[in-house]
C-alpha positions as CSV (number, residue, x, y, z in Angstrom):
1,X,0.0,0.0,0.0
2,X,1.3,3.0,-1.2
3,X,2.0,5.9,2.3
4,X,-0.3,8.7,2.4
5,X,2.3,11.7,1.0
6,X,0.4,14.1,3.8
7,X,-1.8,12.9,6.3
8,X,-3.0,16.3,7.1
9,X,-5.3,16.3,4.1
10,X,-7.3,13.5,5.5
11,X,-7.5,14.7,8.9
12,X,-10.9,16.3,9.8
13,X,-11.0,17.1,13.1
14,X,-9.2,20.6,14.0
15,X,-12.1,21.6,11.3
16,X,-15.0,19.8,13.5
17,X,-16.4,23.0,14.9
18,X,-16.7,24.2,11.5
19,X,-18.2,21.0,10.1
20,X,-20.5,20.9,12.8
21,X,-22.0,24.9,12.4
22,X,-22.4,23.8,8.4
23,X,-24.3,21.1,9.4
24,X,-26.6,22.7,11.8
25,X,-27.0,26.0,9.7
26,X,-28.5,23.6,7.1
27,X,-30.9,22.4,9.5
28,X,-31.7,25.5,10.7
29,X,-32.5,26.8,6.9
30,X,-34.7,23.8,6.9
31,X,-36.3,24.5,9.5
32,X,-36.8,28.2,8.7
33,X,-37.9,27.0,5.1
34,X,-40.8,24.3,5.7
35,X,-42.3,25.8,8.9
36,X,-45.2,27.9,8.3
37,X,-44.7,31.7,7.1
38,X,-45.5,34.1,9.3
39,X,-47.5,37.6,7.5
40,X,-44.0,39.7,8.2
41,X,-41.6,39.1,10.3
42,X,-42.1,36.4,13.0
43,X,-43.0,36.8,17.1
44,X,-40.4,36.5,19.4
45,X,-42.3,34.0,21.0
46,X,-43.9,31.8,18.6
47,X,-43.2,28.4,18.0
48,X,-40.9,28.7,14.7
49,X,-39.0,31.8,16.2
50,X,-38.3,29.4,19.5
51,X,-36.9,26.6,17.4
52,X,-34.7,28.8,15.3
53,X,-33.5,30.5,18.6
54,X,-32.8,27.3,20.4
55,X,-31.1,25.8,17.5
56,X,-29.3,28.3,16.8
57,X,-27.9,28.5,20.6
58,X,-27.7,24.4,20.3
59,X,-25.5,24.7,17.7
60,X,-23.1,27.5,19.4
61,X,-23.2,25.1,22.6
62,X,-21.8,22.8,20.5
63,X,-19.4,23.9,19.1
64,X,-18.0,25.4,22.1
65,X,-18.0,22.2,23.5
66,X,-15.4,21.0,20.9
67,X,-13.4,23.9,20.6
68,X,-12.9,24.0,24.4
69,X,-12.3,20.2,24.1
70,X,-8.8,21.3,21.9
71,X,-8.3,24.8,23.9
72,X,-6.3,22.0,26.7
73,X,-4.0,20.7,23.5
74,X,-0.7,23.0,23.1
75,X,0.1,21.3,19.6
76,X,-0.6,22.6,16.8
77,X,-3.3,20.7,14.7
78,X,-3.2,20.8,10.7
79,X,-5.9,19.8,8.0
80,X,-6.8,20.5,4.5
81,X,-3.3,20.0,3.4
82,X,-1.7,22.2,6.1
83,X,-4.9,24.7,4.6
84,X,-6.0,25.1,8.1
85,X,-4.9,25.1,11.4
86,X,-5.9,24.9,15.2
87,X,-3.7,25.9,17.9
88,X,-4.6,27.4,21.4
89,X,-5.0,31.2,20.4
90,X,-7.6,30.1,17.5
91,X,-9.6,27.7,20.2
92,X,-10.0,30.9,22.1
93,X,-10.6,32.8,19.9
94,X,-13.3,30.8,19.1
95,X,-15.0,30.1,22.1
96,X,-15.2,34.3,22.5
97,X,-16.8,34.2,19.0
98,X,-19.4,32.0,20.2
99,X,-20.0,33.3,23.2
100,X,-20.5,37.2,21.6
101,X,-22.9,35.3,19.0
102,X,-25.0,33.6,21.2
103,X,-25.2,37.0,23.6
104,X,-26.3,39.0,21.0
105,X,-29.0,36.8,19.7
106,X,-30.7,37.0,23.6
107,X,-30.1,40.7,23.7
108,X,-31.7,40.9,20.1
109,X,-35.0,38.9,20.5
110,X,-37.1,41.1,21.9
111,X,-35.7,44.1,19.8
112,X,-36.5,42.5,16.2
113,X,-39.8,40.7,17.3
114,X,-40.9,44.3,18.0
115,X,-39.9,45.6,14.7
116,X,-41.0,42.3,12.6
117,X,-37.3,41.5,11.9
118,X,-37.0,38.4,13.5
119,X,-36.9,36.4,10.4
120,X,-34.5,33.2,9.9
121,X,-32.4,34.8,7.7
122,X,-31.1,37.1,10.8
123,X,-30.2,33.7,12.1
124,X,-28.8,32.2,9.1
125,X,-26.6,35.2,8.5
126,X,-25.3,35.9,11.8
127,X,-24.4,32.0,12.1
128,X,-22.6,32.3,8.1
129,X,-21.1,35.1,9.3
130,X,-19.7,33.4,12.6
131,X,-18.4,30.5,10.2
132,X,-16.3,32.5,8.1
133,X,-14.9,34.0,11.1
134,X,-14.1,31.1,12.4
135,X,-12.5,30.3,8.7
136,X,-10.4,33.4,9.0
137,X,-9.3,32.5,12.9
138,X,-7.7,29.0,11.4
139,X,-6.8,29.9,7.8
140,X,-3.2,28.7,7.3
141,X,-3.0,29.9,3.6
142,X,-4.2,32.9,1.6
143,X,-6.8,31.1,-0.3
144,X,-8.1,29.5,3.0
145,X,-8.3,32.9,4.8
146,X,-9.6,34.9,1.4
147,X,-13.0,32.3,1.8
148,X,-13.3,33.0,5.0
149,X,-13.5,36.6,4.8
150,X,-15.5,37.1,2.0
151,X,-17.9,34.6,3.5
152,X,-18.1,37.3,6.6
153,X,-18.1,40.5,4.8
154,X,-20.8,39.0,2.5
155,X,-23.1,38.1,5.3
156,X,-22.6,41.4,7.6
157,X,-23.6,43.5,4.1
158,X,-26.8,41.4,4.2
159,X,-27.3,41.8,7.6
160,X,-26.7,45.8,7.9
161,X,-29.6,46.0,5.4
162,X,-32.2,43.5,7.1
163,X,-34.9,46.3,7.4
164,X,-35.2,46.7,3.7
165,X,-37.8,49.7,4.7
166,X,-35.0,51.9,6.4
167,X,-33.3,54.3,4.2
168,X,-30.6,54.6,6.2
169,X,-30.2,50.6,6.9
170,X,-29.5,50.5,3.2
171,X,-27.8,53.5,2.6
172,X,-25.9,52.1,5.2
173,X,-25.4,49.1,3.4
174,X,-24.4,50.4,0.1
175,X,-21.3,52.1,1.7
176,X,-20.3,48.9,3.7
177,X,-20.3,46.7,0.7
178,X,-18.4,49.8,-2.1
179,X,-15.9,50.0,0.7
180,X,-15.5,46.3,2.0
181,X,-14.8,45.2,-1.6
182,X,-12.6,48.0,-2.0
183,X,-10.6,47.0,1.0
184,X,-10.7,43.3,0.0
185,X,-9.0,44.0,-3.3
186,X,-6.1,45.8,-1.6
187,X,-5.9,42.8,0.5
188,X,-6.3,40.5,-2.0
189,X,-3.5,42.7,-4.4
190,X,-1.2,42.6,-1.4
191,X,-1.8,38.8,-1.0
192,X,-1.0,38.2,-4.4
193,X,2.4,40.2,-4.8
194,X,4.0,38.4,-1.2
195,X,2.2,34.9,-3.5
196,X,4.4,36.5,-6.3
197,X,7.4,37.1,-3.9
198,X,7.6,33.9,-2.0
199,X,5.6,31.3,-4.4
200,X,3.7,30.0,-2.0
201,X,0.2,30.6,-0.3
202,X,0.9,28.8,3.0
203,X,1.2,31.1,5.7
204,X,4.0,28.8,7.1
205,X,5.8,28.4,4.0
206,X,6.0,32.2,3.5
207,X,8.1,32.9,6.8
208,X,10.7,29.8,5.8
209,X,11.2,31.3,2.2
210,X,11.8,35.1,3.7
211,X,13.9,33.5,6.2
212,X,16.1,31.7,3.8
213,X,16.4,34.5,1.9
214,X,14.3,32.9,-0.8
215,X,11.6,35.7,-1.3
216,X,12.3,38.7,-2.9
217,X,12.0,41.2,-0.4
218,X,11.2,44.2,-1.8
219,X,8.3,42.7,-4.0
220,X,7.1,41.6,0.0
221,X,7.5,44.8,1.2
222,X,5.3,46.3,-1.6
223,X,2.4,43.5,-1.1
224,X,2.7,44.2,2.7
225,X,1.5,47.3,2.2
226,X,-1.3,46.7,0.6
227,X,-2.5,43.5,2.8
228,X,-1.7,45.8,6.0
229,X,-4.5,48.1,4.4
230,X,-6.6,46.0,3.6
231,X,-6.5,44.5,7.4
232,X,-6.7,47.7,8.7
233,X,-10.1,48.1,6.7
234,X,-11.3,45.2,8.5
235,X,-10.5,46.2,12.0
236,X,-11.8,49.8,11.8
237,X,-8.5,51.9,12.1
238,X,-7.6,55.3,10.1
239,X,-7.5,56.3,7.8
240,X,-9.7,53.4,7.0
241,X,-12.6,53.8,9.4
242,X,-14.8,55.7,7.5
243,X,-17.4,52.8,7.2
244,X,-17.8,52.3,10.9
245,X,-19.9,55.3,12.4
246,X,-22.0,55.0,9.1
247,X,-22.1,51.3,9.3
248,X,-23.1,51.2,13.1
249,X,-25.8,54.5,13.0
250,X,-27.8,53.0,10.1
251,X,-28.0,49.2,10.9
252,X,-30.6,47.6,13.2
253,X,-29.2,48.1,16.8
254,X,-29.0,43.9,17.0
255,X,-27.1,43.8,13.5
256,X,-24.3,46.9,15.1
257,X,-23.8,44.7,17.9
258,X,-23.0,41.7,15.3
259,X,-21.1,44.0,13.4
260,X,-18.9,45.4,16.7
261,X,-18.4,42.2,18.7
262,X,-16.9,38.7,16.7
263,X,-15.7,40.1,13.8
264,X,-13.3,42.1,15.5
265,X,-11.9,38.7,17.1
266,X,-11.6,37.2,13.5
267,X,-9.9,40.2,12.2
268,X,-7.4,40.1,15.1
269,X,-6.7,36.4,14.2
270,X,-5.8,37.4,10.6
271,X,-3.5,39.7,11.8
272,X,-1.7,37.7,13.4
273,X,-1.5,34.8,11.0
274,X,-0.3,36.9,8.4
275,X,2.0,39.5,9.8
276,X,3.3,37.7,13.2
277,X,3.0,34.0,11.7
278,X,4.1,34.8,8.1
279,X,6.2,37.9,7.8
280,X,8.5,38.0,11.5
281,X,11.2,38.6,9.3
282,X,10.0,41.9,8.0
283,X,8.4,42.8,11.5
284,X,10.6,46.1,11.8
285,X,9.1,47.1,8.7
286,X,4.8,46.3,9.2
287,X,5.5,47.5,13.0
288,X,6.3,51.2,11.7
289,X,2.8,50.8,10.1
290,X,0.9,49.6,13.0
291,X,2.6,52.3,15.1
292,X,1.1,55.4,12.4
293,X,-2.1,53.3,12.6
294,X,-2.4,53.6,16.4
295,X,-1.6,57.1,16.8
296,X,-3.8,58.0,14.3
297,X,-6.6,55.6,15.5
298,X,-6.2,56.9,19.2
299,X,-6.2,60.5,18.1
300,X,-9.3,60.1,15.8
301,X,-11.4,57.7,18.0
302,X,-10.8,59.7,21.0
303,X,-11.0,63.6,19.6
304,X,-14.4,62.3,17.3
305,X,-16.4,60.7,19.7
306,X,-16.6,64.1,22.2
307,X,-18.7,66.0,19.3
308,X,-21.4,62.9,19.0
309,X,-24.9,63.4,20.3
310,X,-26.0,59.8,19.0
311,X,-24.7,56.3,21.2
312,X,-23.8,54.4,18.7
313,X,-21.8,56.6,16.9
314,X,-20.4,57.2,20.0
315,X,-19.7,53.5,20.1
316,X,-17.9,54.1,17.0
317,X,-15.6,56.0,17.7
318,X,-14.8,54.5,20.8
319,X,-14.1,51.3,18.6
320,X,-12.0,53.2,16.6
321,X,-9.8,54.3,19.2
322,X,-9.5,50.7,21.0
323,X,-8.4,49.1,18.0
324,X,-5.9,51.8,18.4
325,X,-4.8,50.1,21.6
326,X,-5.5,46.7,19.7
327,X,-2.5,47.7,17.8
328,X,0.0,48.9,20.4
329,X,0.3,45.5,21.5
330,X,1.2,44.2,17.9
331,X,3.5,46.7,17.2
332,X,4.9,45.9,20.9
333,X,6.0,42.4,20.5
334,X,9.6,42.4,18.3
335,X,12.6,44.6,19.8
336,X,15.4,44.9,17.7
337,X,14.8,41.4,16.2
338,X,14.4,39.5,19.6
339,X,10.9,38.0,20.1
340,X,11.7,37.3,23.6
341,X,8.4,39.4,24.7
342,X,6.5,38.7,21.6
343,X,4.3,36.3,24.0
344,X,3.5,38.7,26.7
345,X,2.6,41.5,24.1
346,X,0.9,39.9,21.3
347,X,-0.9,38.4,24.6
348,X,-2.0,41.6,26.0
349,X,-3.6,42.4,22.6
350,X,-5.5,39.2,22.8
351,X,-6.8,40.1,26.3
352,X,-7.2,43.4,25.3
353,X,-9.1,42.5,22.4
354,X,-11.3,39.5,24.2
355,X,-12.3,42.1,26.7
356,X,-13.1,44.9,24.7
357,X,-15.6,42.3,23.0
358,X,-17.4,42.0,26.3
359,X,-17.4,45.5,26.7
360,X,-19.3,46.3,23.7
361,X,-21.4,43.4,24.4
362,X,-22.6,45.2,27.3
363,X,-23.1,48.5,26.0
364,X,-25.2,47.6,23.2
365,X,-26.8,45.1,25.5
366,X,-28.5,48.4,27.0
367,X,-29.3,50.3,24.1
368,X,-31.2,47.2,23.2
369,X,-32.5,47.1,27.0
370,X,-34.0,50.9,26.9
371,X,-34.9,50.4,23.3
372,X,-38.7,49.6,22.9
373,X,-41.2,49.8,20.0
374,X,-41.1,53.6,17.9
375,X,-38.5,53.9,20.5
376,X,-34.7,53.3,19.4
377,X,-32.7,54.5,22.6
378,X,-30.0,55.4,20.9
379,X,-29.6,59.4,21.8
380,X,-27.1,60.1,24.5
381,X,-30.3,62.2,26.0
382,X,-32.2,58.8,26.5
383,X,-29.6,58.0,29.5
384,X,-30.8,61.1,31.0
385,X,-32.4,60.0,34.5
386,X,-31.3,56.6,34.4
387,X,-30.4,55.7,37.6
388,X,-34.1,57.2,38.7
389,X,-35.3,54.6,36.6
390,X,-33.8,51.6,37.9
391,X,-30.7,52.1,40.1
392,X,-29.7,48.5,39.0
393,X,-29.0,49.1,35.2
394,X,-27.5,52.3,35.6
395,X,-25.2,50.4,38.0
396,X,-23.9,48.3,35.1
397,X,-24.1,50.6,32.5
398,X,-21.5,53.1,34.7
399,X,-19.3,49.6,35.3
400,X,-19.4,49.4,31.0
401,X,-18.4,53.5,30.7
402,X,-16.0,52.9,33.1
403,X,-14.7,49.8,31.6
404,X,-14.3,51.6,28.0
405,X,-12.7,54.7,29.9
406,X,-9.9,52.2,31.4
407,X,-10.6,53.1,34.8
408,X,-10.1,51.1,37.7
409,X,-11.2,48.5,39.5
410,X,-12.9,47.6,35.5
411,X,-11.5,45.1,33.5
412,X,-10.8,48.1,30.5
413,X,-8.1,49.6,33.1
414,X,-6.2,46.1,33.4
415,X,-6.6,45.3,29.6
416,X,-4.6,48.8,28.8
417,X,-2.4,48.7,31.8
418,X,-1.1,45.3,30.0
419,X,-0.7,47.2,26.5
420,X,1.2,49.9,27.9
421,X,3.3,47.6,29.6
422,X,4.2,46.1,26.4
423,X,4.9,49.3,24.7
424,X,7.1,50.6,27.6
425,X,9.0,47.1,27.4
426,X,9.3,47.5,23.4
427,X,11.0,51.0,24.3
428,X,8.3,52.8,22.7
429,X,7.6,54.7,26.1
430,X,6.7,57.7,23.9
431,X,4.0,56.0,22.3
432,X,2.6,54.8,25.9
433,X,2.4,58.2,26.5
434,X,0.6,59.4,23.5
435,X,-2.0,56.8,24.2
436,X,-2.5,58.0,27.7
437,X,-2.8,61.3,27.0
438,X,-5.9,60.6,24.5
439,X,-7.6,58.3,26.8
440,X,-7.4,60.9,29.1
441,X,-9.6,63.1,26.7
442,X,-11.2,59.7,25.6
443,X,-12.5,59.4,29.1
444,X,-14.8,62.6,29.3
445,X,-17.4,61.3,26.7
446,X,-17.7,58.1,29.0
447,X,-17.9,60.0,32.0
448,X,-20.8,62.8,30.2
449,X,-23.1,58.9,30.1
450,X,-22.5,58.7,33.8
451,X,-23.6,62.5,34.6
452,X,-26.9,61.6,32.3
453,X,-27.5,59.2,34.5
454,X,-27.2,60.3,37.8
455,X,-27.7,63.9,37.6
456,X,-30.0,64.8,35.4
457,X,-33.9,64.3,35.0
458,X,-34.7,61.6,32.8
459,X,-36.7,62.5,29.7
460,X,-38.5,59.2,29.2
461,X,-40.3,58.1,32.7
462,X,-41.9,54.3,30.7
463,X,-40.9,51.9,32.7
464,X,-37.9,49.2,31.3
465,X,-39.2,46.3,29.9
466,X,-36.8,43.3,29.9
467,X,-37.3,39.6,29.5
468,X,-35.9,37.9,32.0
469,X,-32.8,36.2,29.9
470,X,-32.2,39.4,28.9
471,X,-32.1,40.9,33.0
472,X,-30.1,37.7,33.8
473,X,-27.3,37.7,31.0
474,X,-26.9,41.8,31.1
475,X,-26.6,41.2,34.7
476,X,-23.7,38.7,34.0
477,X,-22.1,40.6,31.5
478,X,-21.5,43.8,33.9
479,X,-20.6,41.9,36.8
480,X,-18.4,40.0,34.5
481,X,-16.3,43.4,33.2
482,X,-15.7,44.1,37.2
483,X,-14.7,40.7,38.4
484,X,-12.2,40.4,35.1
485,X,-10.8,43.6,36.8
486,X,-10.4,42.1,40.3
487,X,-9.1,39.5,39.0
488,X,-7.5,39.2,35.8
489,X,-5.0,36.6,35.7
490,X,-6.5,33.7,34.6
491,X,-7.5,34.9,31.5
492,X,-4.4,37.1,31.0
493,X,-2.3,33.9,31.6
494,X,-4.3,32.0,29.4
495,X,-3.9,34.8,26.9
496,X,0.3,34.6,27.1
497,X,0.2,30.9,27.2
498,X,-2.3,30.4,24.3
499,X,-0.2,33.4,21.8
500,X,3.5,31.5,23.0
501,X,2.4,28.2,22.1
502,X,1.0,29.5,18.8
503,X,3.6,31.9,17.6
């Protein structure tokens, strides 16, 4: 019997997660398509919207269950002809991606029953969309992590228009989708010249031939450019952030939180497969880049946020500037050509990065909380009053402000501590400092929600409505952003561990 030239292309389990979602989003779609049609829209608490629900949080259960299964395995797993890969950083990963889905489709329920958008393609979507993530989060080669992100980007387009009666939901759209494909043809261009520089598309493959001095530099340095662009699309920094306040105004408040939460871990994944994974050797060079990113993303975030009168364009710009910080910790990780700390600071980016997911969890968690039908909650004047309205949920909605502001005893104050650390180590102490200094100003528009709350009159004097899941997992989630803060070294260890075993 002839040997098997590479057993990695028959071997199917690091992709089990991924089978497994495939297979229950085709059930789901079968469910959605032979259960009987609603007029419009669907009630959050009819029969077919239950079974689409709990499938849908079935599936994610499951899932999780695997991936946490590998998170205990410090070996690297292969398939698909070294295509795809599983180590500890892309278990994690994963298991935060399933965890933001499945918290945004309770906080979302009540929301899109109200407004007659729970349909099962807001299902199918968010579930496609949490595949291709999880795609990107494992790809091992260009083609591998090109599917994943198209599939992603294709599916958040869809999703940003789901209230095909909003003008701005599709105006919204329309600039997502002209700017996405924009952004994936630089990254695609810059894929295809380090392809042309290296002649490979394995990830693994790329690092060996620049290290050998086999790839033409130069030609790497020009593709670099272009892929770092096209990333930077995907995570939200400047210059390239122009689609996010737009993008997270004019899509459904459910869809922004879709849009805010996982994809932001698959787009830190990507980052660090390509640049950390494949191009080390040209780290001094992508690093400069990160470092005019950051600046600029701090200083942008933090200065345009202060004039906004609308919370989730806020939001936005509070995104912008903590992908800012995202990036301090990436640039933070190669000194001089030692990678002695790469573990530590490319792990303080992860734990930056997990956090900030729960953080905007949270926050959107309330807009959807206060939201109610005709009603979308979204004016910074809404807050007004707050705490006279229920001491409780103004309580964790100051633990979220203060969590995004980076103040202490929050989990936001640890996660940048940890990033500054980094830069400071990578003596870049000048660029701590910057980031400091615009926190500081970033911290008065998160402070102006906590003096809505508590000192002025509220506006709206309706009572909150919220389902009890809803009570229960926002609850969680605030409490969660406090104890992290208390005590964070679990999952900061975890964090360093998983990023050292798969650097």
């Amino acid at each position: 019997m002839n040997p098997i030239p590479n057993p990695n292309a028959y071997n199917l389990i690091p992709a089990y997660p991924e089978l497994l979602l495939f297979i229950m989003i085709s059930l789901i779609m079968v469910v959605d398509a032979f259960w009987p049609k609603a007029s419009k829209g669907d009630d959050a608490g009819s029969g077919k919207s239950r079974a689409l629900f709990w499938l849908s949080i079935l599936a994610l259960a499951m899932c999780g269950s695997l991936s946490f299964a590998m998170l205990g395995l410090p070996e690297r797993s292969y398939a698909f002809t070294n295509m795809f890969v599983i180590d500890q950083m892309a278990n994690l990963l994963k298991l935060g991606a399933y965890l933001a889905v499945g918290v945004s489709f309770v906080y979302s329920r009540r929301y899109m029953a109200e407004r007659a958008l729970l349909s099962g393609e807001f299902y199918h979507l968010s579930l496609f969309a949490l595949l291709g993530g999880m795609i990107m989060i494992s790809a091992n080669n260009f083609l591998m992590l090109y599917l994943g992100l198209e599939l992603l980007s294709l599916s958040l387009y869809a999703m940003v228009a789901l209230n095909r009666d909003s003008v701005v939901s599709t105006e919204a759209a329309i600039k997502y989708f002209v700017l996405g494909a924009l952004a994936s043809g630089l990254l695609l261009y810059g894929m295809s010249m380090i392809y042309g520089a290296s002649g490979t598309l394995e990830i693994g493959e790329i690092a060996k031939a620049l290290a050998n001095g086999v790839a033409k530099r130069n030609m790497v340095l020009f593709g670099l450019v272009f892929a770092v662009a096209g990333l930077a699309f995907k995570l939200g920094v400047v210059p390239f952030h122009m689609w996010i306040p737009d993008v997270y105004h004019g899509a459904p408040t459910p869809v922004t939180l879709m849009v805010g939460a996982a994809p932001k871990l698959a787009a830190f994944a990507i980052m660090v497969r390509l640049l950390v994974n494949g191009l080390s050797n040209v780290a001094a060079d992508w690093q400069q880049m990160l470092v005019i990113l950051a600046v600029l993303s701090l200083a942008v975030g933090n200065l345009g946020a202060i004039a906004q009168t609308n919370i989730k364009r806020m939001l936005a710009y509070s995104t912008i500037s903590h992908m800012g910080f995202v990036l301090l910790g990436l640039s933070s990780g190669v000194v001089d050509g030692n990678r002695l700390s790469a573990a530590t600071a490319y792990g303080s980016s992860l734990f930056y990065i997990i956090t900030y997911t729960l953080t905007t969890l949270a926050s959107f968690g309330m807009v959807l909380l206060l939201a109610r039908q005709g009603f979308e909650a979204d004016k910074l004047d809404d807050f007004k009053g707050l705490n006279a309205r229920s001491p409780w949920f103004a309580g964790m909605m100051g633990i979220v402000m203060f969590s995004l502001a980076g103040l202490p005893p929050t989990v936001g104050f640890y996660a940048k501590l940890a990033v500054l650390e980094a830069a400071v180590s990578a003596h870049m102490a000048w660029l701590a400092v910057v980031a400091v200094v615009f926190s500081l100003i970033g911290a008065f528009y998160y402070l102006r929600i906590i003096k809505l709350m508590y000192f002025d009159e509220p506006l709206d004097k309706q009572p909150i409505v919220a389902d009890a899941a809803s009570h229960a997992l926002l609850s969680i989630n605030g409490v969660a952003l406090l104890a992290l803060g208390l005590l964070p070294g679990a999952l900061m260890g975890l964090c360093v561990v998983a990023m050292g075993n798969s650097l």
